[in-house]
C-alpha positions in Angstrom: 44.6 1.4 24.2 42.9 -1.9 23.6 44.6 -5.6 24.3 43.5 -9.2 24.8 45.1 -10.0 28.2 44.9 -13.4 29.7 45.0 -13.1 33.7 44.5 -17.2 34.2 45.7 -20.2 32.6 42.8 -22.0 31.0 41.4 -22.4 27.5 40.6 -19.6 25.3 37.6 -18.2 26.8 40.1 -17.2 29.4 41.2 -14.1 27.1 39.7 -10.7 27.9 39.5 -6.9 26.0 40.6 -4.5 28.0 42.0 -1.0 27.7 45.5 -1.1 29.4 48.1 1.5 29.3 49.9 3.1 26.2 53.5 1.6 26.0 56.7 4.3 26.6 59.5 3.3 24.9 62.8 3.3 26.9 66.1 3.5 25.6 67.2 1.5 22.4 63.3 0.7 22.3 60.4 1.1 19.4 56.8 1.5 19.9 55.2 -0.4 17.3 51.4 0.2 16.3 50.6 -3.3 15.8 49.2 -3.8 12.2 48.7 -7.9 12.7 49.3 -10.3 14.6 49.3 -14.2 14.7 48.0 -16.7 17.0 51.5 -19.3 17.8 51.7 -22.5 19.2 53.8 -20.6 22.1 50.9 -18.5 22.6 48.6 -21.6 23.3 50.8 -23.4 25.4 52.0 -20.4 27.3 47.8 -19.4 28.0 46.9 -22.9 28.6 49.5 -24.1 30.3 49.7 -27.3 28.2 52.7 -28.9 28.9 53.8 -32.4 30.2 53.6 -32.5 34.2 57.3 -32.6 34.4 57.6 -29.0 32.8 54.2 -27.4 35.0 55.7 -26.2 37.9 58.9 -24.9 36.5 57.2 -23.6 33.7 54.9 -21.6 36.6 58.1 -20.4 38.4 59.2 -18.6 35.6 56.0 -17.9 33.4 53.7 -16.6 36.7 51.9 -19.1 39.5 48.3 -18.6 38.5 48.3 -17.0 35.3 51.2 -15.5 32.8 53.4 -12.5 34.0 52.8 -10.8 31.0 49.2 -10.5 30.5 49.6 -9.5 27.4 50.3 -12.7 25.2 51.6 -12.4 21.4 55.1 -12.7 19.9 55.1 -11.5 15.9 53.9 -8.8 14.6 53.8 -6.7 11.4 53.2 -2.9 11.9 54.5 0.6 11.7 57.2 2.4 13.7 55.0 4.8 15.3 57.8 6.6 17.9 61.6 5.5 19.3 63.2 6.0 22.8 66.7 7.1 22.9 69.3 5.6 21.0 67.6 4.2 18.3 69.1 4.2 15.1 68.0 1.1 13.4 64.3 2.5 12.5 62.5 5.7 11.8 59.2 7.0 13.2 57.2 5.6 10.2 58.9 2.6 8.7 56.9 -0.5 8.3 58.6 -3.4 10.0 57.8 -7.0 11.0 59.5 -9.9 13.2 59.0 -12.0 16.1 60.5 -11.8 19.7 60.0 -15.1 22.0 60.9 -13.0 25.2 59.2 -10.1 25.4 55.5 -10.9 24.4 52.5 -7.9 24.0 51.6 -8.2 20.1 48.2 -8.9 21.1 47.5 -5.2 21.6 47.3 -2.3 19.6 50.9 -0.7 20.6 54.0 -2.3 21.9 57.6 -1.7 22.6 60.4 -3.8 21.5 64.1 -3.4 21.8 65.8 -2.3 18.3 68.1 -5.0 18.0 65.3 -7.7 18.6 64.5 -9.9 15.5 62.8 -6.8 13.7 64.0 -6.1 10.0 62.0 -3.3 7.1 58.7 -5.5 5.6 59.5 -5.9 2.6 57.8 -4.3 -0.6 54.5 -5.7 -2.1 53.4 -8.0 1.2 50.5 -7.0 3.3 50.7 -6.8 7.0 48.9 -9.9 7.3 51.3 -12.2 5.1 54.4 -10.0 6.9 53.4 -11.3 10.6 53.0 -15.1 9.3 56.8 -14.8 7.9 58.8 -14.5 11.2 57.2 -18.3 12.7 56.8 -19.8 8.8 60.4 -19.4 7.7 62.3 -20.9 10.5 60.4 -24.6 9.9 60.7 -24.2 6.2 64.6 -23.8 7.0 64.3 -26.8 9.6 62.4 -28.8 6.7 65.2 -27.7 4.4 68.0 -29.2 6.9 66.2 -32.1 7.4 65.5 -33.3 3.5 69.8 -32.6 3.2 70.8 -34.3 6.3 68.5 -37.1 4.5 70.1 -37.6 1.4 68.0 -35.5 -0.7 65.1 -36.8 1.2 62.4 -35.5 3.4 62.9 -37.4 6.7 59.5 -37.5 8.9 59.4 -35.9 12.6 60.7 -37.8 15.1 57.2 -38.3 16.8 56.0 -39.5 13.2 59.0 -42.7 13.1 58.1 -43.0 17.0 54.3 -43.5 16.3 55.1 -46.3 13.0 57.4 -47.8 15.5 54.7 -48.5 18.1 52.4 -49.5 15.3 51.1 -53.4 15.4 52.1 -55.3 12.3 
């Protein structure tokens, strides 16, 4: 099977195709034929390593010293249910299904395996795969924006980093 694996931290150029091995799924586990796939902000910071100094080497400890642990980056998906490891009873070989998991990465090839009970629900009716993988990043800073104009009165209430930069502005 095909996948972009990073093996370095670095800019983009740093991603390779490669054929790695097909995925097995374990117990309580789905192997999901990736449909589509979106490019986060995790992804980025996680391949290049962009973080503030402070964070570097603790972020190294636990991502991997010279390049990410798991190669393959990629954390939403939208695809089909293409075979299930023991005890799985959420999903059937077949269904169409999209979410997101932060933890255990791999959507950047053309099969993974995800626990059942990760943040994986039926796509629903009438989207294509495409608009399904945005959903899982897109609704939960709509809902933040949503909390953040009630908290404000009614209001939208600008980032923090937005009333940080007018306050350092001259005049």
């Amino acid at each position: 099977m095909k996948a972009v694996v990073c093996t370095r931290y670095g800019p983009p150029e740093v991603l390779r195709v490669e054929d790695v091995p097909m995925p097995v799924p374990r117990t309580n586990q789905v192997r999901i034929r990736v449909a589509a796939t979106a490019v986060t902000s995790s992804d980025c910071y996680v391949r290049g390593l962009n973080l503030p100094a402070r964070y570097r080497v603790a972020a190294r400890l636990v991502l991997g010293l010279t390049g990410p642990r798991r190669r393959i980056l990629g954390m939403v998906l939208a695809g089909e249910i293409e075979s299930a490891g023991a005890d799985v009873t959420a999903f059937g070989q077949g269904d169409q299904v999209f979410g997101f998991d932060r933890h255990v990465f791999g959507t950047y090839a053309e099969y993974v395996c995800w626990p059942q009970d990760t943040v994986l629900a039926a796509m629903p009716g009438g989207l294509t795969h495409e608009e399904a993988a945005a959903i899982p990043r897109a609704r939960p800073a709509g809902r933040q924006a949503e909390m953040d104009r009630r908290s404000a009165g009614g209001r939208s209430r600008p980032h923090r980093r937005c009333r940080r930069a007018r306050a350092r502005r001259p005049g």
